[in-house]
MOPAC internal coordinates of N, CA, C and O (Angstrom, degrees):
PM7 1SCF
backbone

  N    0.0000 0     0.00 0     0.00 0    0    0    0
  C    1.4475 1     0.00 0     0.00 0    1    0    0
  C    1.5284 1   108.59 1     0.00 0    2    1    0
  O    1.2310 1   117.80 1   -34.73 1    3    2    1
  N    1.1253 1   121.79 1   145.27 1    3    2    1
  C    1.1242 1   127.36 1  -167.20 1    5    3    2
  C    1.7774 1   111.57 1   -95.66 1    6    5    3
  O    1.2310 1   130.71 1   -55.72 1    7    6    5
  N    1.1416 1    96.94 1   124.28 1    7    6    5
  C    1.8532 1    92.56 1  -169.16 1    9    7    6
  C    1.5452 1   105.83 1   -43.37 1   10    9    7
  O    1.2310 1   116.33 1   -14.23 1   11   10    9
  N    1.5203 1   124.58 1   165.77 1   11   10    9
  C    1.2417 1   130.62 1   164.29 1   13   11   10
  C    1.7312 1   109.76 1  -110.45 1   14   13   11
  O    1.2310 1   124.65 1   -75.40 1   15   14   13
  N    1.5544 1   108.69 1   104.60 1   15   14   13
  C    1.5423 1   107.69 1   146.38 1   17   15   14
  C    1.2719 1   151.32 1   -18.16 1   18   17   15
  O    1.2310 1   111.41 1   -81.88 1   19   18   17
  N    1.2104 1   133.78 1    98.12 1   19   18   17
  C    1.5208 1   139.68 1  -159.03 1   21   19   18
  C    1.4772 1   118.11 1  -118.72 1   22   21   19
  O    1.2310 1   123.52 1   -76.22 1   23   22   21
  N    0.8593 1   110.86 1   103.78 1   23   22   21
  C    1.6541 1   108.99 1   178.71 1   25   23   22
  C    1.2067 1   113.34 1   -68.11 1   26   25   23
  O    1.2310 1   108.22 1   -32.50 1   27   26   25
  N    1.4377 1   139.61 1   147.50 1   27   26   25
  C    1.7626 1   121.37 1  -179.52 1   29   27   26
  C    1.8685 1    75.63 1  -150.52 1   30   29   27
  O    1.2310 1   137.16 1   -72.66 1   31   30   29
  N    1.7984 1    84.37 1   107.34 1   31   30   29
  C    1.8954 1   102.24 1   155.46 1   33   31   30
  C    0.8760 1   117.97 1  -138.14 1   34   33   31
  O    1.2310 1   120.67 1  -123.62 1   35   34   33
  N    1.9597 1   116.33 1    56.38 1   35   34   33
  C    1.3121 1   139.41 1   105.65 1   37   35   34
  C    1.4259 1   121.15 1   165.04 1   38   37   35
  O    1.2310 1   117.94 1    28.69 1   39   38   37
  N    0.9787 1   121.52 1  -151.31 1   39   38   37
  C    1.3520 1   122.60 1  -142.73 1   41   39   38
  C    1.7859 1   117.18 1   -61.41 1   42   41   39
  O    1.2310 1   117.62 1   165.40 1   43   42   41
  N    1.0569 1   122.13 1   -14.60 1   43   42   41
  C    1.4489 1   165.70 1  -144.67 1   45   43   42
  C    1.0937 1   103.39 1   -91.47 1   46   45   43
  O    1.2310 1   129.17 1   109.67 1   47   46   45
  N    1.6976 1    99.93 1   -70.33 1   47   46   45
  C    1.7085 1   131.45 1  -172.81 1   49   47   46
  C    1.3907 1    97.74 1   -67.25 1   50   49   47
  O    1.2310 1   124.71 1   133.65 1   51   50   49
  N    1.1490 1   108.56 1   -46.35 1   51   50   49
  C    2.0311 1   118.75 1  -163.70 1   53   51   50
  C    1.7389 1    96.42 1   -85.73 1   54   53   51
  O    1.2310 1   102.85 1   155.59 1   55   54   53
  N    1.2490 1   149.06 1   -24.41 1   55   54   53
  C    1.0619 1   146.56 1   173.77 1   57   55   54
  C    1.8759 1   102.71 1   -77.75 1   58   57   55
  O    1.2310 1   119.30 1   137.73 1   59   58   57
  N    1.1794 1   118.94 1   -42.27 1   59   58   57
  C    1.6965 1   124.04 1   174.79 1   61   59   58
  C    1.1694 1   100.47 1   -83.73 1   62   61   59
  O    1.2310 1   104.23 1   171.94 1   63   62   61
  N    1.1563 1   146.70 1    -8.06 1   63   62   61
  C    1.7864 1   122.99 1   137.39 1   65   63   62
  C    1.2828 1   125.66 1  -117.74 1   66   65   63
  O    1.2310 1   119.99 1  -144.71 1   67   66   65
  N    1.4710 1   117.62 1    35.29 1   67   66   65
  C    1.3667 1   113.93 1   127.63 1   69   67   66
  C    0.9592 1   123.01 1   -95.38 1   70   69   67
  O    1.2310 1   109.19 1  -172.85 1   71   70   69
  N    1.4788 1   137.85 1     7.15 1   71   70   69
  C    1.4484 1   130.75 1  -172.93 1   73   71   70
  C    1.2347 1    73.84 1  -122.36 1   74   73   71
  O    1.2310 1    75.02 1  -163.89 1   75   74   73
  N    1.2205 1   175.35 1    16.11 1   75   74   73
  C    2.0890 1   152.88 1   131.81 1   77   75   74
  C    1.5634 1    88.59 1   -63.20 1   78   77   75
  O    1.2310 1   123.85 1   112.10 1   79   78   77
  N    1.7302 1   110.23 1   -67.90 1   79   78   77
  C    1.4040 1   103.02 1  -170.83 1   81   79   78
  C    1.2563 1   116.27 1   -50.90 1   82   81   79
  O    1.2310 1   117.67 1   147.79 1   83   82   81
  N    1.2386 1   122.04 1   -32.21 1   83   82   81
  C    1.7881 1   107.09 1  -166.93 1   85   83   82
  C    1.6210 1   105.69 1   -84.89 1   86   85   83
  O    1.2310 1   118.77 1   169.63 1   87   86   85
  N    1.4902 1   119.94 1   -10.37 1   87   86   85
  C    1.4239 1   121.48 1   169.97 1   89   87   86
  C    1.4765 1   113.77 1   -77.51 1   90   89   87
  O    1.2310 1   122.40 1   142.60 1   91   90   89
  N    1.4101 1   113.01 1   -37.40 1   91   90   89
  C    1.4149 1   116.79 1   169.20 1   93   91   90
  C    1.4377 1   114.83 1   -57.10 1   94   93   91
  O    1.2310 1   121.18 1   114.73 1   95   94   93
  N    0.9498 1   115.35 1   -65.27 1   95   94   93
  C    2.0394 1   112.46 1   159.45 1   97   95   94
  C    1.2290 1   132.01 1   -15.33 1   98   97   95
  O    1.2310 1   132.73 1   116.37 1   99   98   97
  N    1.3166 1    93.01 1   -63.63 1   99   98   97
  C    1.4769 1   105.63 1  -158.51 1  101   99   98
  C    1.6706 1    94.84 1   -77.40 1  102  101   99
  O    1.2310 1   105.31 1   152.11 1  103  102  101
  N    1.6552 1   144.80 1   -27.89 1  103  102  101
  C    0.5028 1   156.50 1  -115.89 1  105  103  102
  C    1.6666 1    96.02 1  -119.76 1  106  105  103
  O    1.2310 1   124.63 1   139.57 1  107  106  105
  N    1.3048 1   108.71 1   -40.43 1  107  106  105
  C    1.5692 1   116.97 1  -156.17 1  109  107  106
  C    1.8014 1    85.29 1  -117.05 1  110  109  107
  O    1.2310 1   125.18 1   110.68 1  111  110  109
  N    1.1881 1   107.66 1   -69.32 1  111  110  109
  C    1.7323 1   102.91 1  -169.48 1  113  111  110
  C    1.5892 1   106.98 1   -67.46 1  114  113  111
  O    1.2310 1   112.90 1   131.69 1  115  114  113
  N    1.1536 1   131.01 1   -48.31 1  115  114  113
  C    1.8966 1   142.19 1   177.33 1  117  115  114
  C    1.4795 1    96.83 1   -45.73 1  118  117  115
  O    1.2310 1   121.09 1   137.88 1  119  118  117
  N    1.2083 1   115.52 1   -42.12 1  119  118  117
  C    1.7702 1   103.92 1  -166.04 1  121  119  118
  C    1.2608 1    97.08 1   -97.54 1  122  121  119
  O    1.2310 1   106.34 1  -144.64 1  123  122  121
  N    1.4422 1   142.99 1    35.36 1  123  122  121
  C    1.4189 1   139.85 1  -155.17 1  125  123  122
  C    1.7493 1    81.47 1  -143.06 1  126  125  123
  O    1.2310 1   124.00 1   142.73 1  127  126  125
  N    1.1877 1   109.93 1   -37.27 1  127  126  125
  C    1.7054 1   133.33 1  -171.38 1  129  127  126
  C    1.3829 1   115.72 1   -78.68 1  130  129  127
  O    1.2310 1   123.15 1   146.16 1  131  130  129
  N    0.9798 1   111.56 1   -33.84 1  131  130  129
  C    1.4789 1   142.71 1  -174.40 1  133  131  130
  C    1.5922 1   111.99 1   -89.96 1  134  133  131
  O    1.2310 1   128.39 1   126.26 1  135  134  133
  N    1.2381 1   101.45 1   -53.74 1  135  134  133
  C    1.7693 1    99.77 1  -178.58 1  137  135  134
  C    1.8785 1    97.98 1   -71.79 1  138  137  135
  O    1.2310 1   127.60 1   117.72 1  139  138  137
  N    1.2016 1   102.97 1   -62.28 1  139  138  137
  C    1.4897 1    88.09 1   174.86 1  141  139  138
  C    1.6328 1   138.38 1   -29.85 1  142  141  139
  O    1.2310 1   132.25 1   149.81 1  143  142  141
  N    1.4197 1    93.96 1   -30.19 1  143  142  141
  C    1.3747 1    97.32 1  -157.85 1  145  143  142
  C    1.9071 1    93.04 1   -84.51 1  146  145  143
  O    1.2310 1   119.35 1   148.50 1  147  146  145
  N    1.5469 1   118.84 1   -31.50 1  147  146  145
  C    1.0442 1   134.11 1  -153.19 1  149  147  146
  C    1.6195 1    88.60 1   -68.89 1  150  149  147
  O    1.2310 1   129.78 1   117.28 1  151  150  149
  N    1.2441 1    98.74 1   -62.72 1  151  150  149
  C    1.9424 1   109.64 1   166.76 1  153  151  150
  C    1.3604 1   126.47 1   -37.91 1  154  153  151
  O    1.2310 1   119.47 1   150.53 1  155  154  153
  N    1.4628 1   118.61 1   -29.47 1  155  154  153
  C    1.2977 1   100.51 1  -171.00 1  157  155  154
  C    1.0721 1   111.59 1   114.44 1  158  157  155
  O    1.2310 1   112.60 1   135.43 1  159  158  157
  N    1.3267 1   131.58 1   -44.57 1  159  158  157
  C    1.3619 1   134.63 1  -115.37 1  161  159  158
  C    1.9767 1   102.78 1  -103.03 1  162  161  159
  O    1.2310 1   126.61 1   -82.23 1  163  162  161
  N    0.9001 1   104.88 1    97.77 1  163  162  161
  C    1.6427 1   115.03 1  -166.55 1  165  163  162
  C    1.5138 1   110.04 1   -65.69 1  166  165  163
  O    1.2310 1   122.95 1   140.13 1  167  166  165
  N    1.0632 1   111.95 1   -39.87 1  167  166  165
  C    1.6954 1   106.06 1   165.15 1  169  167  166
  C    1.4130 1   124.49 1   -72.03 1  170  169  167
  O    1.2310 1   135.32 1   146.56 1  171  170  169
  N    1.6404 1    87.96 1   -33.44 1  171  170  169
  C    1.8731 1    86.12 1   162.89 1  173  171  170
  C    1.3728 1   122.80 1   -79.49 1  174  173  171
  O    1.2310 1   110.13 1   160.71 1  175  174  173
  N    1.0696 1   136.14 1   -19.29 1  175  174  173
  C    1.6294 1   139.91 1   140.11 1  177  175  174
  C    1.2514 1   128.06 1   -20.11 1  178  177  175
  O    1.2310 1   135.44 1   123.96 1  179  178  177
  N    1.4318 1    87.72 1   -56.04 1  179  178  177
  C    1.4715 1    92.48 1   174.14 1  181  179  178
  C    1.5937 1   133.82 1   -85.00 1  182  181  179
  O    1.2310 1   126.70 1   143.65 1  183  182  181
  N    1.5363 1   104.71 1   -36.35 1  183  182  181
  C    1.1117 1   112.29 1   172.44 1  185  183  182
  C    2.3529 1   109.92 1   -55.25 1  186  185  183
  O    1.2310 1   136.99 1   149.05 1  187  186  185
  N    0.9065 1    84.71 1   -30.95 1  187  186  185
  C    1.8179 1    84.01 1  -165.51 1  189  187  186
  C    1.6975 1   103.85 1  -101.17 1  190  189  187
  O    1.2310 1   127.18 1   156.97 1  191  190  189
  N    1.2945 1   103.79 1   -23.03 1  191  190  189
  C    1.5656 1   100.34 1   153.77 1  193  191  190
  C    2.2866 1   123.45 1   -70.89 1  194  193  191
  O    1.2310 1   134.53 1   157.65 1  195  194  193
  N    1.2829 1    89.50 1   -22.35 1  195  194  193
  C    1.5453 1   101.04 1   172.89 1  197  195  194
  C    1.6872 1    98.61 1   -81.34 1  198  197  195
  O    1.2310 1   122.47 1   137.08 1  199  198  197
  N    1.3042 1   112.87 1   -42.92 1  199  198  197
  C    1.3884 1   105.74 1  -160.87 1  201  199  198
  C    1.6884 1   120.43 1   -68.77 1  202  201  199
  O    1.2310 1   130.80 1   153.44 1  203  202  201
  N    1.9432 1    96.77 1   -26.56 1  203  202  201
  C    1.1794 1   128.45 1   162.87 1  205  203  202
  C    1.7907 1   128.44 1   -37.51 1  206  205  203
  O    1.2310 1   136.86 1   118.21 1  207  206  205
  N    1.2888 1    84.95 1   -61.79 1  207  206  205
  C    1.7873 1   114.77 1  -176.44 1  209  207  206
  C    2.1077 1    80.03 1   -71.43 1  210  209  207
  O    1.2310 1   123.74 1    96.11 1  211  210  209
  N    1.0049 1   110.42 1   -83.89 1  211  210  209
  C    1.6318 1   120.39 1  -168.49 1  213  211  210
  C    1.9774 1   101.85 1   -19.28 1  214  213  211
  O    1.2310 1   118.42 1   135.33 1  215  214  213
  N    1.1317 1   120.61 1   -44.67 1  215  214  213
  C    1.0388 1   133.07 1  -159.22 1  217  215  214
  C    1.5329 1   108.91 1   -94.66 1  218  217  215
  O    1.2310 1   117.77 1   134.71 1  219  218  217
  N    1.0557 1   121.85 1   -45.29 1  219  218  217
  C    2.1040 1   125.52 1   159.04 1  221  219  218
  C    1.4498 1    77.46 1   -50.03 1  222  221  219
  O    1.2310 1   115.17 1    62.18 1  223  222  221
  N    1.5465 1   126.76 1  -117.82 1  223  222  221
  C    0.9726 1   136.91 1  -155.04 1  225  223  222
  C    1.8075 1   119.66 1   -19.97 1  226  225  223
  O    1.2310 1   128.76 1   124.35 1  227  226  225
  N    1.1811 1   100.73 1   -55.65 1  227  226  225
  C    1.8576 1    93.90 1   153.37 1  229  227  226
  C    1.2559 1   130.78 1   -24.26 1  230  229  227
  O    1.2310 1   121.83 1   117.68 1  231  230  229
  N    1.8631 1   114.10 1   -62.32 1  231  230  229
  C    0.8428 1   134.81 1  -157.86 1  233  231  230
  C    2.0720 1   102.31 1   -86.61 1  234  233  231
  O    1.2310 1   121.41 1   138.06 1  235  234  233
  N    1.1151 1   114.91 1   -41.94 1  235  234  233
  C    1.1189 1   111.35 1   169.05 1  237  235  234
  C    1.8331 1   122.60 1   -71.97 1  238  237  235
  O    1.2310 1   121.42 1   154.35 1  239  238  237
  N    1.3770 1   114.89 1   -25.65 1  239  238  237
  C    1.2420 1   102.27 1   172.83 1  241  239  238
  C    2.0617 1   101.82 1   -78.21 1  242  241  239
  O    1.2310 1   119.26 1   142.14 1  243  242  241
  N    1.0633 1   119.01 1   -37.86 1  243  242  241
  C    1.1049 1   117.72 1   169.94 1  245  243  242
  C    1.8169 1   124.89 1   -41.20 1  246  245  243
  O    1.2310 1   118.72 1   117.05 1  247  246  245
  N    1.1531 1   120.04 1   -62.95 1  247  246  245
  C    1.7122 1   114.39 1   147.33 1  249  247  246
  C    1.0462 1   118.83 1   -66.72 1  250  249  247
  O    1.2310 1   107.95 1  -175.25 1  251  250  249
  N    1.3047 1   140.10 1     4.75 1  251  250  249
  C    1.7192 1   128.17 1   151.81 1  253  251  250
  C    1.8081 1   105.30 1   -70.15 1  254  253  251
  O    1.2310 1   124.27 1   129.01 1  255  254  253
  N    1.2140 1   109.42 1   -50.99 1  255  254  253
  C    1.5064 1   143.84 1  -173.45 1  257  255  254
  C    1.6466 1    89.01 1   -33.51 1  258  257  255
  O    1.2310 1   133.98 1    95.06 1  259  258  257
  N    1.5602 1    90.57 1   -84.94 1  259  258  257
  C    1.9617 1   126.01 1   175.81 1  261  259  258
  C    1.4024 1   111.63 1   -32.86 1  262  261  259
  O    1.2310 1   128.95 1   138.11 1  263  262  261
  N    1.0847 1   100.37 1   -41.89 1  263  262  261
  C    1.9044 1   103.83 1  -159.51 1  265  263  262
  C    1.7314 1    89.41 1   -90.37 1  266  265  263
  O    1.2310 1   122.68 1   155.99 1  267  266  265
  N    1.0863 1   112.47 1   -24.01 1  267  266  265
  C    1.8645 1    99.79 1  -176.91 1  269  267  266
  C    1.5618 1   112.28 1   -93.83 1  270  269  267
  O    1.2310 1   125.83 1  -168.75 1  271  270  269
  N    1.1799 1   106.41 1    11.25 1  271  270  269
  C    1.8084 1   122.92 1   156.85 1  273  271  270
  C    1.4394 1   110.06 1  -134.68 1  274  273  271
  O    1.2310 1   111.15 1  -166.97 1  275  274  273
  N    0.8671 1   134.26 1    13.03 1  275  274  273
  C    1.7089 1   147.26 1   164.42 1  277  275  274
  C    1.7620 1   116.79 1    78.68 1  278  277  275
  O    1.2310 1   125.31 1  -157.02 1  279  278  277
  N    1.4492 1   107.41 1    22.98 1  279  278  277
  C    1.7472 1   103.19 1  -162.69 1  281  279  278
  C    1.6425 1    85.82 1  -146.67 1  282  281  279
  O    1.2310 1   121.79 1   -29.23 1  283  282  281
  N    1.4065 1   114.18 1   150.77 1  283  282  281
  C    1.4728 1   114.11 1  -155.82 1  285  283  282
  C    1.8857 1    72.39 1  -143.46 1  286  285  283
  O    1.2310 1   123.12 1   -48.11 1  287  286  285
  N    1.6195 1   111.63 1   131.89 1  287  286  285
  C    2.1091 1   103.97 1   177.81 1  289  287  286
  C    1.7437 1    82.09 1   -99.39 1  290  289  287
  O    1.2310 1   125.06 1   -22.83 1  291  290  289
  N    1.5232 1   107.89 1   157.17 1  291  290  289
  C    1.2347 1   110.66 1  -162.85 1  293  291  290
  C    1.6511 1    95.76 1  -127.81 1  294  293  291
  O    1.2310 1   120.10 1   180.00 1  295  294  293

């Protein structure tokens, strides 16, 4: 699927896609975090707790990225 383009001209715009993005997260990597943890499974802990952190940080250099050309892909 092809990302969707977001313009953010201001605080409003940039507050309604960090709260899609931070639902998308939590949603795909948190329950990746979550099942592991439910399991036991200590390497899987870690692996989806790394993938976790990998993925905020994604997502925040990505609207640093966006916001210093004014369009954030969602």
């Amino acid at each position: 699927m092809e990302p969707e383009t977001v313009t953010i001209d201001n605080r409003n715009d940039f507050s309604l896609w960090a709260i899609e993005r931070a639902k998308l997260i939590v949603s795909e990597q948190g329950t990746a975090l979550a099942l592991a943890a439910r399991d036991m499974d200590d390497t899987e802990i870690g692996q989806a707790g790394n993938a976790l952190g990998q993925a905020i940080a994604d997502a925040m250099l990505e609207v640093f990225d966006g916001l210093m050309n004014g369009v954030v892909e969602e």
